[in-house]
C-alpha positions as CSV (number, residue, x, y, z in Angstrom):
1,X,93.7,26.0,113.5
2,X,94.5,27.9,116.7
3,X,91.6,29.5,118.5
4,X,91.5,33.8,118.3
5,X,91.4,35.6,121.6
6,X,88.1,38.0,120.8
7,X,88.2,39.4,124.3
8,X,85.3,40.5,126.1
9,X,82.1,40.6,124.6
10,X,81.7,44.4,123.3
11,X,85.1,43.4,121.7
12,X,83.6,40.2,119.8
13,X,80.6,42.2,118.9
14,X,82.7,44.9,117.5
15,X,84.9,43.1,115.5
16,X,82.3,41.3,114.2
17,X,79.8,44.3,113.2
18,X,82.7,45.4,111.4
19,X,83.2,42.1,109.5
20,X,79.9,41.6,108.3
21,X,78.6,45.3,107.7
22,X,77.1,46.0,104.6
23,X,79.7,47.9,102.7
24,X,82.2,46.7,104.2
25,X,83.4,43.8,102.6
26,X,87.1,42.5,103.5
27,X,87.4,45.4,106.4
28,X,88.2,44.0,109.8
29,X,89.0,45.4,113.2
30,X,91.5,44.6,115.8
31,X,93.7,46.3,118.5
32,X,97.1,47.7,117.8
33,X,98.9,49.3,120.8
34,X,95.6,50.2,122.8
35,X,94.8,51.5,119.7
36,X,91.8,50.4,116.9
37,X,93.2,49.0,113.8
38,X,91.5,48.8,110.9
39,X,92.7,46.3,108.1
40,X,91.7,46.1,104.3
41,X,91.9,42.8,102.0
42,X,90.7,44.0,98.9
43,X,89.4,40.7,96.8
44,X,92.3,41.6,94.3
45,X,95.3,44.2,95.2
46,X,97.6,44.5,98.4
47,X,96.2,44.3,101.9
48,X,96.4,47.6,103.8
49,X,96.0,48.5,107.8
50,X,95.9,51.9,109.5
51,X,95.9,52.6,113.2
52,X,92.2,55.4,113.9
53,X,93.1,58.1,115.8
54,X,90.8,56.6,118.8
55,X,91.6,54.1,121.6
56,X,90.7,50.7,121.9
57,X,87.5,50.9,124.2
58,X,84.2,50.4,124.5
59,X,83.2,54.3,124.6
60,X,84.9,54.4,120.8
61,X,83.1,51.8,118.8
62,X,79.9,54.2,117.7
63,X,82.2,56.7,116.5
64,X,84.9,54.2,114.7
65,X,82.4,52.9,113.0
66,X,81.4,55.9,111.6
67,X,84.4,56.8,110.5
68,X,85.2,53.3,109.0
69,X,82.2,53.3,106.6
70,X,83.6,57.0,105.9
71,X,86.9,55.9,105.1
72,X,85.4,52.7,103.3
73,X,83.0,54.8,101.1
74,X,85.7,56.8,100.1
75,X,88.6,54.0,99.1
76,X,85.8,51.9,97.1
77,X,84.3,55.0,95.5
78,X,87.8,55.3,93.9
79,X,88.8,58.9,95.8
80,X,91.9,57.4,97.2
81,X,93.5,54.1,97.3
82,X,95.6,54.7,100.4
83,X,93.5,53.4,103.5
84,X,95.7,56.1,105.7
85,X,93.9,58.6,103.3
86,X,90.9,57.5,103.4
87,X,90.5,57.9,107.3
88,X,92.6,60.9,106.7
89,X,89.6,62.4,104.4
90,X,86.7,61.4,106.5
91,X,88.3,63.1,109.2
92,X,88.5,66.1,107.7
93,X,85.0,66.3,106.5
94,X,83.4,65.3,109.9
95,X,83.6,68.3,112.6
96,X,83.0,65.1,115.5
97,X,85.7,63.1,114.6
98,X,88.4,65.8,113.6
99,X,91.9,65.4,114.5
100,X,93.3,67.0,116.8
101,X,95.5,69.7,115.8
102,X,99.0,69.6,115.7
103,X,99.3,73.6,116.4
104,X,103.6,73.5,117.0
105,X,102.9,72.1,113.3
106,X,100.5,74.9,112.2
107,X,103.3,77.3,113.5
108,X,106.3,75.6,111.9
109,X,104.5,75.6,108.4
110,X,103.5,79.5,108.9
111,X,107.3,80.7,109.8
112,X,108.2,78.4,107.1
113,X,105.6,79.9,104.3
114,X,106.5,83.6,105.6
115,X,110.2,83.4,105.5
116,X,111.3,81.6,102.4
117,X,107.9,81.8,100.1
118,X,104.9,84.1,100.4
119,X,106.6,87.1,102.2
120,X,110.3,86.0,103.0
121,X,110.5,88.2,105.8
122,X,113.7,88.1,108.0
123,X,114.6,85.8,110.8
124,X,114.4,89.0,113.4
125,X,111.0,89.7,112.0
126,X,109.4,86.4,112.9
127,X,111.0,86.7,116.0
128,X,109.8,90.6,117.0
129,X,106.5,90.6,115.0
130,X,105.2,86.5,115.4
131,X,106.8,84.2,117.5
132,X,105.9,85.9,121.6
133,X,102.2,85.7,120.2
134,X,102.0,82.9,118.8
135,X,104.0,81.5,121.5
136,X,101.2,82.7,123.4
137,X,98.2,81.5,121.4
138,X,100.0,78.0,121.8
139,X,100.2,77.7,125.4
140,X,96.2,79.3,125.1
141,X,95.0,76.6,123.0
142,X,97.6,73.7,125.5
143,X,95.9,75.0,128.2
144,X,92.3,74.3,127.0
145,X,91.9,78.0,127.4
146,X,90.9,78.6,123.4
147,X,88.6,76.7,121.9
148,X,88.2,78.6,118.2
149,X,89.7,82.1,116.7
150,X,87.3,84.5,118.7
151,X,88.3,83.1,122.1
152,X,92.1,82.5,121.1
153,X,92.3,86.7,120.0
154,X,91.0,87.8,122.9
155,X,92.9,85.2,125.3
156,X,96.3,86.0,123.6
157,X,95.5,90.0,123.8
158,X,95.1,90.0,127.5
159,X,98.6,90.0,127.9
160,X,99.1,93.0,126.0
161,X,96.6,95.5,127.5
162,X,97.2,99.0,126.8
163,X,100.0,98.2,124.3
164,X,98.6,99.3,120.7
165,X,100.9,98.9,118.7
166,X,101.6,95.0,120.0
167,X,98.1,94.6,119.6
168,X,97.7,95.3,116.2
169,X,100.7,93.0,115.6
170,X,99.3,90.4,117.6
171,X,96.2,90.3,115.6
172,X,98.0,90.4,112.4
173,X,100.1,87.1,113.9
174,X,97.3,85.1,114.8
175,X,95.2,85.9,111.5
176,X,98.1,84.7,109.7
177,X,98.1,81.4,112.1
178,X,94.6,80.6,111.9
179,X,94.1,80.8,109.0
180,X,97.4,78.5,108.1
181,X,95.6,76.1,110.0
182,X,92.1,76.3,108.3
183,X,93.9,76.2,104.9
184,X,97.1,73.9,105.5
185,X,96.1,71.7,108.2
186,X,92.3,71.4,107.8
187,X,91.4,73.2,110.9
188,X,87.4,74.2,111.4
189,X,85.9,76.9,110.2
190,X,85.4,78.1,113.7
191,X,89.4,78.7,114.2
192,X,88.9,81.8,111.8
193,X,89.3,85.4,113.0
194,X,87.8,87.7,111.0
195,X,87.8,91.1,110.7
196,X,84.9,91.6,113.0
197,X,86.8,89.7,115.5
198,X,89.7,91.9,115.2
199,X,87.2,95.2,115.4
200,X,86.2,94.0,118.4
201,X,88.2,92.9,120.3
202,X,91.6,95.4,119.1
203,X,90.9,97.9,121.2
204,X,91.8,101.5,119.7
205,X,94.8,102.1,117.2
206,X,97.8,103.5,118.1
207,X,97.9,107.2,117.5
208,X,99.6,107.8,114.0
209,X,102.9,109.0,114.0
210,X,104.1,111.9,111.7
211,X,106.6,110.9,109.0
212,X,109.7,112.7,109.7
213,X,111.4,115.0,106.3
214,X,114.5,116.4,106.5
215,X,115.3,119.5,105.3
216,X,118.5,119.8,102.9
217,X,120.7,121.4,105.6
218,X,119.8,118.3,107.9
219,X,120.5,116.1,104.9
220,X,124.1,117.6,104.2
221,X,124.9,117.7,107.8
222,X,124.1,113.8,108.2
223,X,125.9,112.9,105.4
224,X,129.1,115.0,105.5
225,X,129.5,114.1,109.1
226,X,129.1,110.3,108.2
227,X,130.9,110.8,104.9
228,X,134.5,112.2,107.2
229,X,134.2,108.3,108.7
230,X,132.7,106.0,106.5
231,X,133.2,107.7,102.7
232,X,131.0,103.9,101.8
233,X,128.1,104.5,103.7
234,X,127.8,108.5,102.4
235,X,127.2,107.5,99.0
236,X,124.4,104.9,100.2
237,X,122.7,107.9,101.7
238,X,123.3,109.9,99.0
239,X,121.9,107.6,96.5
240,X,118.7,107.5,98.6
241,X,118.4,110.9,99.1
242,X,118.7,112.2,95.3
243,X,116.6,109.4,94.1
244,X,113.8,108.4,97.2
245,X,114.5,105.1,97.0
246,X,112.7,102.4,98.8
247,X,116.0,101.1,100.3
248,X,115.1,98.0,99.4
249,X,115.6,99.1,95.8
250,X,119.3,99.4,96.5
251,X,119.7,95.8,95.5
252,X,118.6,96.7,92.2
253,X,120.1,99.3,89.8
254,X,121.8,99.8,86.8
255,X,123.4,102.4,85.1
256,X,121.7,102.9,81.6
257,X,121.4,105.5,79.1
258,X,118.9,108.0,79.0
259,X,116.8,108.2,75.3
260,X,119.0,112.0,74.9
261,X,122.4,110.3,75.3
262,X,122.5,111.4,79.0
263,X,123.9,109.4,81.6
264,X,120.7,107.8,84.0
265,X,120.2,104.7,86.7
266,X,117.3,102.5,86.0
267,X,115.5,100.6,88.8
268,X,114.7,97.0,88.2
269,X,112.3,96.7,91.6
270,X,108.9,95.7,91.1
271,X,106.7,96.0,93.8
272,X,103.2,94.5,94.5
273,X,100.8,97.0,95.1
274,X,96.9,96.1,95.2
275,X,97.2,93.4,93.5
276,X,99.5,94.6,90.5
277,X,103.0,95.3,90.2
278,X,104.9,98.6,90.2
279,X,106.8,99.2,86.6
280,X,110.6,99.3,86.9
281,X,111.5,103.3,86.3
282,X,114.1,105.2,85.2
283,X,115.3,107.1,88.4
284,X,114.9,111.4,88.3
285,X,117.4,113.5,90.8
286,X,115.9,115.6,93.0
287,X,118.9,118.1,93.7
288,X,119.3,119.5,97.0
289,X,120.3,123.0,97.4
290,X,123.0,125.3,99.1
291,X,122.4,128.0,101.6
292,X,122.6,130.4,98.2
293,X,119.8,128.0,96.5
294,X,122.3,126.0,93.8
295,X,122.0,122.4,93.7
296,X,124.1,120.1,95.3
297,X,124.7,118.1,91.9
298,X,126.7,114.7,93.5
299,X,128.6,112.7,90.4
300,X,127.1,109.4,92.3
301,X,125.6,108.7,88.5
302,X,129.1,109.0,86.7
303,X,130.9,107.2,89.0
304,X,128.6,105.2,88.7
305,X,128.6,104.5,85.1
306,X,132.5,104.3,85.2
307,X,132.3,101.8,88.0
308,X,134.1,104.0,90.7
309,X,131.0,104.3,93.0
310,X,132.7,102.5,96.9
311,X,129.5,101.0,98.2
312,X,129.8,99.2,101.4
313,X,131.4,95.9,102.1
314,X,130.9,92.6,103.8
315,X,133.3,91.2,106.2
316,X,134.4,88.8,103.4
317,X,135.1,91.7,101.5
318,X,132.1,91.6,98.5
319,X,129.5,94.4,98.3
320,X,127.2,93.5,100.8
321,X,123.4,93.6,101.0
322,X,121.6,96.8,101.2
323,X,118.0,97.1,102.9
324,X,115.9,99.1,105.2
325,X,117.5,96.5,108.2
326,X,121.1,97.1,107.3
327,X,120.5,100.9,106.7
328,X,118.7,101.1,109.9
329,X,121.5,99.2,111.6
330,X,124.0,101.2,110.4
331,X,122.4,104.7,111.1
332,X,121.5,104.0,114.3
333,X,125.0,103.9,115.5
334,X,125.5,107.2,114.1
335,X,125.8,110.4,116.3
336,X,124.6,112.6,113.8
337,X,121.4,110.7,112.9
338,X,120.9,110.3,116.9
339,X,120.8,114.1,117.1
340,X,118.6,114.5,114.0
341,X,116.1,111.9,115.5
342,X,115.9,113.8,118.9
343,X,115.2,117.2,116.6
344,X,112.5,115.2,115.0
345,X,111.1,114.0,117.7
346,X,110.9,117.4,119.7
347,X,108.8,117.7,116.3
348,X,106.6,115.0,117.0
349,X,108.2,113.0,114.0
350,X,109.2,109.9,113.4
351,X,112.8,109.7,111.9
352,X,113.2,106.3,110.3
353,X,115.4,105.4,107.1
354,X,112.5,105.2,104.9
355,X,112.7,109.1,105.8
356,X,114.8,109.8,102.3
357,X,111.9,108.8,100.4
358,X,109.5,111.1,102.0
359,X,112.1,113.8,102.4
360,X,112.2,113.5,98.5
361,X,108.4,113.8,98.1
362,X,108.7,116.6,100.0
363,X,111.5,118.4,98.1
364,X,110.1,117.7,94.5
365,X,106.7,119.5,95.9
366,X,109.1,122.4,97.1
367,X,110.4,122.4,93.9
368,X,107.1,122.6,92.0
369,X,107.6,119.3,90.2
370,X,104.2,118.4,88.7
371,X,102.6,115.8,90.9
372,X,102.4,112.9,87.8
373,X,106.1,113.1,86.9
374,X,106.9,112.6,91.2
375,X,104.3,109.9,91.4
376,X,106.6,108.1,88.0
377,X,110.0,109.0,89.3
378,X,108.9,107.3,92.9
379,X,107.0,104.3,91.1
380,X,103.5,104.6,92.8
381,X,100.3,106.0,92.3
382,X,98.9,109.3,92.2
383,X,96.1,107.6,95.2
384,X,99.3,105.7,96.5
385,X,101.2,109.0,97.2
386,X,98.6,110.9,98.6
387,X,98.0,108.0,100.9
388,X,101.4,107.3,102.4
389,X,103.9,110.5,101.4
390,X,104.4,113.7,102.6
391,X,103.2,116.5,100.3
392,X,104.2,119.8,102.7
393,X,105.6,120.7,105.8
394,X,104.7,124.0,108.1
395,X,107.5,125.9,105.8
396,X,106.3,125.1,102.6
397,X,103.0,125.5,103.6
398,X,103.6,128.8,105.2
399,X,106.0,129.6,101.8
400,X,103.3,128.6,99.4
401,X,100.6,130.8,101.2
402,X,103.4,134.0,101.3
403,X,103.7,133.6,97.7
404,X,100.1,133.7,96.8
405,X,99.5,136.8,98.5
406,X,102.6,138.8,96.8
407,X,101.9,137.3,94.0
């Protein structure tokens, strides 16, 4: 029989600790590439061999040997029978012998989970709203610099002093990381930034902007002007303005019929809100009136219904997606919503596309719509809309106060 190199002494010792442990029956030890190898030859069944995340030396034995009778508890208590998951296991549940975390990993998996399953947000949204801070929390945690979620907030934030709004962003990103990691990845406890954290070490908020409303003369004059170019695009905004549509509710109408025989849209979006979902709605016009005070009444619903509504069009000629990004894109490039946005901001407002849907809050409260039927027709809650939607302006309020005192 040839003779077995067992190497220096702590290496004989080693192996044969292992070999003769109580408990560990059939386990044996050896070096693989520099690094410790540990083989199983079950008395009945297929041998099995797994490299330990540890080098081959002296300094490791104490805490291999921990880990093996771990990882041999486990496979012969029946909780795996995959040696590679049984170290796997042990490592998880020991905070000494943890492995180190693969954080490019941890990021791959979170743009993964956020773009095609729990949020499916777009490609330019990781890249503006995640990727330069966790880029940053990366190179933190490479550089030794971060060693749990406390430290690794307030590391990555330093390079956004004074910046609010990136702030708040950044501490949204790297919730959403650590906590990927914790959950995905097995990652400590101590990686997790909670909400005190983020008190703490936020700084203040970002002053809140005003929602910008249109009035209807601002309306008409945006859409005529884009209507003389881009006839398409009009009846987008027209649809959004007579309806307050989320834009990305766009995607998802129908024509229908109304329970009097009238012609209606219905709205298949369902939104989660707080935990529940929004009902799909039949949509109510909110007319806009002339400079004599007649509505504005747009046949968008009839040509609609007879299937002559021109909606915009992709460069391989189909209808093409509609959204707040494509909206956005497209008005942006528009003189007349350029002008409108300086206006509004001489207002100290904030002009955005989801602008039509506040501008219709605010002209069904002009028009003394009762507050339940504008909370349906919009498809939120009455606390939902007096949260987030614009109820008056400085006219209506100065209108509503006029009125009460000739009345």
């Amino acid at each position: 029989m040839p003779s077995i190199n067992k190497g220096v002494p702590w290496e004989a010792n080693f192996r044969a600790a292992i070999r003769t442990a109580d408990g560990l029956q059939g386990f044996t030890v050896n070096n693989a590439g520099t690094k410790i190898q540990l083989r199983f030859r079950p008395k009945s069944g297929k041998s099995q061999a797994a490299r330990l995340p540890m080098l081959w030396e002296q300094g490791n034995v104490n805490k291999a040997t921990l880990l093996i009778n771990r990882a041999a508890k486990a496979l012969l208590e029946g909780k795996t029978d995959s040696l590679m998951a049984a170290i796997t296991m042990s490592q998880v549940g020991s905070t000494t012998m943890r492995r180190e975390l693969d954080w490019p990993a941890v990021a791959d998996g979170l743009r993964d989970v956020l773009m095609n399953h729990r949020n499916e947000i777009r490609a330019n949204t990781w890249r503006d709203n995640y990727l330069p801070y966790v880029e940053e929390a990366l190179r933190l945690i490479e550089a030794g610099k971060a060693s749990d979620g406390h430290s690794l907030l307030k590391g990555t934030l330093a390079k956004w002093s004074g910046m609010a709004p990136s702030r708040a962003a950044c501490c949204i990103a790297l919730r959403n990381l650590t906590d990927h990691a914790i959950s995905r990845f097995g990652a400590t406890k101590s990686w997790q930034i909670t909400s005190i954290d983020i008190k703490e070490l936020r700084g203040k908020p970002a002053k809140k902007r005003r929602k910008a409303t249109l009035s209807d003369s601002e309306l008409i004059f945006l859409i005529d002007g884009i209507a003389s170019r881009n006839p398409r695009w009009a009846s987008v905004l027209r649809i959004m303005a007579l309806f307050g549509l989320r834009p990305i509710e766009l995607q998802h109408l129908t024509p229908n019929t109304r329970e009097d025989g009238s012609l209606g849209v219905w709205c298949t979006y369902e939104k989660t809100c707080g935990g529940s979902l929004t009902q799909q709605r039949q949509l109510e016009p909110c007319w806009l009136r002339d400079t004599d005070g007649s509505a504005i009444k747009w046949n968008i619903v009839e040509l609609f219904h007879a299937g002559l509504l021109e909606l915009p069009l992709g460069n391989d000629g189909e209808p093409r997606k509609l959204d707040g990004h494509h909206c956005e894109v497209f008005l942006k490039r528009q003189p007349e919503w350029k002008q409108l946005k300086q206006v509004c901001e001489e207002r100290g407002e904030w002009l955005r596309t989801y602008s039509f849907r506040d501008t219709f809050s605010l002209r069904c409260h002009r028009q003394k719509i009762e507050l339940g039927a504008i909370c349906a027709a919009m498809g939120h809650n009455i606390e939902a809309h007096g949260r987030a939607y614009r109820w008056e302006s400085e006219q209506t309020t100065a209108a509503a106060f006029a009125s009460a005192v000739s009345g």
